[in-house]
C-alpha positions in Angstrom: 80.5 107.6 60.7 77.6 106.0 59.1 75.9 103.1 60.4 76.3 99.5 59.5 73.1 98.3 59.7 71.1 101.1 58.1 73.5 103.0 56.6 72.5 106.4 58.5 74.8 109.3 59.4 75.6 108.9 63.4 78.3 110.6 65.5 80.9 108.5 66.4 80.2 108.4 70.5 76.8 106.8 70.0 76.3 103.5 71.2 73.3 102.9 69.3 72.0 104.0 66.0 69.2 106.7 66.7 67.4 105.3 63.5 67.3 101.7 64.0 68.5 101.1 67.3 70.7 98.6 67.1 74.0 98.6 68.9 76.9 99.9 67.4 79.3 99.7 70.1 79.5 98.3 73.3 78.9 101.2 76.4 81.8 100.7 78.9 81.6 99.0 82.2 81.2 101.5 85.1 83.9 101.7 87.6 82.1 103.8 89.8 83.5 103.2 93.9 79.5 102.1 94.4 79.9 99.3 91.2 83.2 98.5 92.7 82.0 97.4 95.5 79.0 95.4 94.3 80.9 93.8 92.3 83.9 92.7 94.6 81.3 91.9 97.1 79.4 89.2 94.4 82.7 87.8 93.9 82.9 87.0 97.5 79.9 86.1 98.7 79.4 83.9 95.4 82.7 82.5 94.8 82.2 80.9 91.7 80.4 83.2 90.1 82.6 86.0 90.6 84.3 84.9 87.6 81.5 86.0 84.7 81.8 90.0 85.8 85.5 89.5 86.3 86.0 88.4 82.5 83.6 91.0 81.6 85.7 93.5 82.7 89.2 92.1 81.8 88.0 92.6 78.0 87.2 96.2 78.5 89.5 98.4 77.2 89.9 100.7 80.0 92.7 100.1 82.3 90.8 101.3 85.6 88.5 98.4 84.1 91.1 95.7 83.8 92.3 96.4 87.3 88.6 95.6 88.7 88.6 92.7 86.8 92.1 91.4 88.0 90.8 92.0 91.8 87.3 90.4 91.1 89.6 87.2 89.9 91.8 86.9 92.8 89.0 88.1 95.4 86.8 85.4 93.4 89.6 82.6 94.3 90.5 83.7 97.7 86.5 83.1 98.4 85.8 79.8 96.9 89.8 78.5 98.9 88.0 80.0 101.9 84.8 78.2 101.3 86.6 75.1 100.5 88.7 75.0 103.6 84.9 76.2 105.4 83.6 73.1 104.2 86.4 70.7 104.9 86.4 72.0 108.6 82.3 71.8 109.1 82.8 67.9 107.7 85.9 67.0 110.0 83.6 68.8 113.1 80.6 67.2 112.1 82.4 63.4 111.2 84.3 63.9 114.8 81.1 63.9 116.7 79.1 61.3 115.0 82.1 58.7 115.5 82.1 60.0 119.2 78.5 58.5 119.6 79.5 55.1 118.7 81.9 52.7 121.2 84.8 52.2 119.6 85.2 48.3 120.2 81.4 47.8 118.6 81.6 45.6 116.1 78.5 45.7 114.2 79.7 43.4 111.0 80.1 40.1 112.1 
């Protein structure tokens, strides 16, 4: 395989060219139990921003790949329902005890 950039000779499981340096294919994404888990635990613990390594590895070509990429998805939208619903629950809590400091038959706009 020669590469395109400076025409050199280069084996075909380089990533980069040893002459110039520049990239000639993309290195795989690890799918190591230890990325695994980084990477499912970013996806929860920053729900919408699960999605960029998600994509990242649905485009690889590896299957073991896609299949951590599928998870990050729907581990990335079962955190950001969670923090939705969260949310939703803090505001009803927090909405529930201000209007129980206040009489009810206070009229304050005449």
């Amino acid at each position: 395989m020669n590469c395109s950039f400076c025409q050199s000779q280069v084996l075909d499981t380089f990533y980069f060219c040893p002459f110039c340096g520049k990239v000639l294919k993309d290195k795989p994404l690890s799918t190591t139990f230890l990325k695994q888990a980084g990477v499912y635990a970013f996806a929860f613990f920053f729900p919408p921003f699960g999605i960029i390594p998600a994509f990242k590895y649905l485009k690889q070509n590896s299957e073991q790949a896609r299949i951590v990429g599928l998870i990050t998805v729907l581990i990335t939208v079962f955190s950001l329902l969670f923090a939705v619903w969260l949310s939703s629950e803090f505001i009803e809590i927090v909405s529930t005890t201000i209007n129980a400091q206040f009489p009810k038959d206070l009229n304050l706009y005449p």
